[in-house]
C-alpha positions as CSV (number, residue, x, y, z in Angstrom):
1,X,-38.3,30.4,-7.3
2,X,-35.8,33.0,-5.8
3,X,-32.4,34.2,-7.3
4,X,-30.7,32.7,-4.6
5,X,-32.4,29.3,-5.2
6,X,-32.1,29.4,-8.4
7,X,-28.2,29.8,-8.1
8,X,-27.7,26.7,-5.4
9,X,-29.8,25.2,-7.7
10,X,-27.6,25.4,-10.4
11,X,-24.5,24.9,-8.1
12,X,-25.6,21.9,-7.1
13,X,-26.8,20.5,-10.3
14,X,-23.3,20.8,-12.0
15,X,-21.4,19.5,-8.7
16,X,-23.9,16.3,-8.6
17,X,-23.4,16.0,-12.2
18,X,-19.2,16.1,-11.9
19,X,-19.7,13.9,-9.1
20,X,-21.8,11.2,-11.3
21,X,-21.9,11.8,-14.8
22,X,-18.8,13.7,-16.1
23,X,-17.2,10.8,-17.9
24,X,-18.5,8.4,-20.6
25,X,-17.2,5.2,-19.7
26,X,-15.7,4.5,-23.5
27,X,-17.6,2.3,-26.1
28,X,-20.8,2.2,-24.1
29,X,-23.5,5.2,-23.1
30,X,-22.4,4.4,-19.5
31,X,-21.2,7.8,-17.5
32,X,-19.3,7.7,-14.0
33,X,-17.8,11.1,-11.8
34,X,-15.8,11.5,-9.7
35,X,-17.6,9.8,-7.0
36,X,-17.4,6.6,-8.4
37,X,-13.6,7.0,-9.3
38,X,-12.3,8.2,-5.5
39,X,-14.4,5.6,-4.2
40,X,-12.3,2.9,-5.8
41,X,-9.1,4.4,-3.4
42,X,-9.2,2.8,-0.5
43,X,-9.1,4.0,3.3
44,X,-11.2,6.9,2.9
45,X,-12.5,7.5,-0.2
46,X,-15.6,6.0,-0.3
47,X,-15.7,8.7,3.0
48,X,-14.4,11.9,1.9
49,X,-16.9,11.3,-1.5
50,X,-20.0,10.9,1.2
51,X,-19.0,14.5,2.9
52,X,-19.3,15.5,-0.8
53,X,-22.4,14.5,-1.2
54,X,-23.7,15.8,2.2
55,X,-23.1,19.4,0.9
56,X,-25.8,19.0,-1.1
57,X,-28.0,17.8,1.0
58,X,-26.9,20.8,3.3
59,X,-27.6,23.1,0.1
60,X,-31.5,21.6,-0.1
61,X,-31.4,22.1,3.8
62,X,-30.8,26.0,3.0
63,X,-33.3,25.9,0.3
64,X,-35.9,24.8,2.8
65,X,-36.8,21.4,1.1
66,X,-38.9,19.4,3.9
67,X,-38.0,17.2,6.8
68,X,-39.1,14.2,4.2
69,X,-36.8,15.0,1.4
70,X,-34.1,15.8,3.5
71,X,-34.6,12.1,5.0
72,X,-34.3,10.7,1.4
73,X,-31.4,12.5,0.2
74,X,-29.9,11.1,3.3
75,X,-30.4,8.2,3.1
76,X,-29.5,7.8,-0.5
77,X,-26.2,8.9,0.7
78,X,-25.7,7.1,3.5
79,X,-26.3,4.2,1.4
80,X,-24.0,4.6,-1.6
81,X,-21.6,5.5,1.4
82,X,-22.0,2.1,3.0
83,X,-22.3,-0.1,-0.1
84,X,-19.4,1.8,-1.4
85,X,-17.2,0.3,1.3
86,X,-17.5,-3.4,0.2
87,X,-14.6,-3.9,-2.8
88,X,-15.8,-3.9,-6.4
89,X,-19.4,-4.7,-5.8
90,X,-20.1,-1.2,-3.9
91,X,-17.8,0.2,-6.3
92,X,-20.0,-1.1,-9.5
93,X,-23.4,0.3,-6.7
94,X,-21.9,3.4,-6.3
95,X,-21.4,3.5,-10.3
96,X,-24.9,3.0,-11.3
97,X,-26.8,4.1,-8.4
98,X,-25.9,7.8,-8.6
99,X,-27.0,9.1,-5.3
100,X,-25.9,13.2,-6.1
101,X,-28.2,13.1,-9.4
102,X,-31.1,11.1,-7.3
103,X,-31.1,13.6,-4.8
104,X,-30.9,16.9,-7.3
105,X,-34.4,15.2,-9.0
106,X,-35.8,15.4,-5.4
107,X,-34.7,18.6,-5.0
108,X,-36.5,19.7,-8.2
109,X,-39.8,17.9,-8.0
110,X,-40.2,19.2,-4.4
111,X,-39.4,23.4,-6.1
112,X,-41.8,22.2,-9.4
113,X,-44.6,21.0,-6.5
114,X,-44.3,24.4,-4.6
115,X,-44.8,26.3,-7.7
């Protein structure tokens, strides 16, 4: 693996884990991010958290993952993104289903499989 992989890699790793894991949810071993938190505004943050998460697909883009993984990570967002819109049950899907950490761990078993 590159330098320059090896730095989006990074990057991207800390910025999916902010967006899904930063906070322990208190008295359990449950962890939320920011995703999960602007999604609960409505009108647009459910939205502006999806855009988010499209920069990393963008990043794996750059990194020359294949056509297949790119298809995945989209999807996973476009997903979370949709479910995301219903009130409090897409909010408690978008909690647990994690979409930015998902598509890191495709990321990385696609670089481990080139190696």
């Amino acid at each position: 693996m590159g330098a320059d992989v090896a730095r989006r890699l990074l990057r991207i790793k800390r910025l999916a884990w902010v967006l899904d894991a930063a906070f322990r949810v208190p008295g359990t071993r449950f962890r939320v991010g920011l995703d999960a938190l602007i999604g609960l505004f409505p009108g647009g943050g459910s939205a502006l958290m999806g855009l988010v998460s499209l920069y990393i697909v963008w990043e794996a883009w750059r990194m020359g993952m294949s056509r297949g993984v790119l298809a995945r990570m989209v999807a996973n967002v476009v997903l979370e993104t949709a479910v995301d819109t219903v009130p409090v049950a897409g909010d408690i899907f978008d909690a647990a289903f994690k979409a930015n950490l998902r598509n890191v761990a495709l990321i990385e078993r696609e670089l481990n499989g080139r190696r």
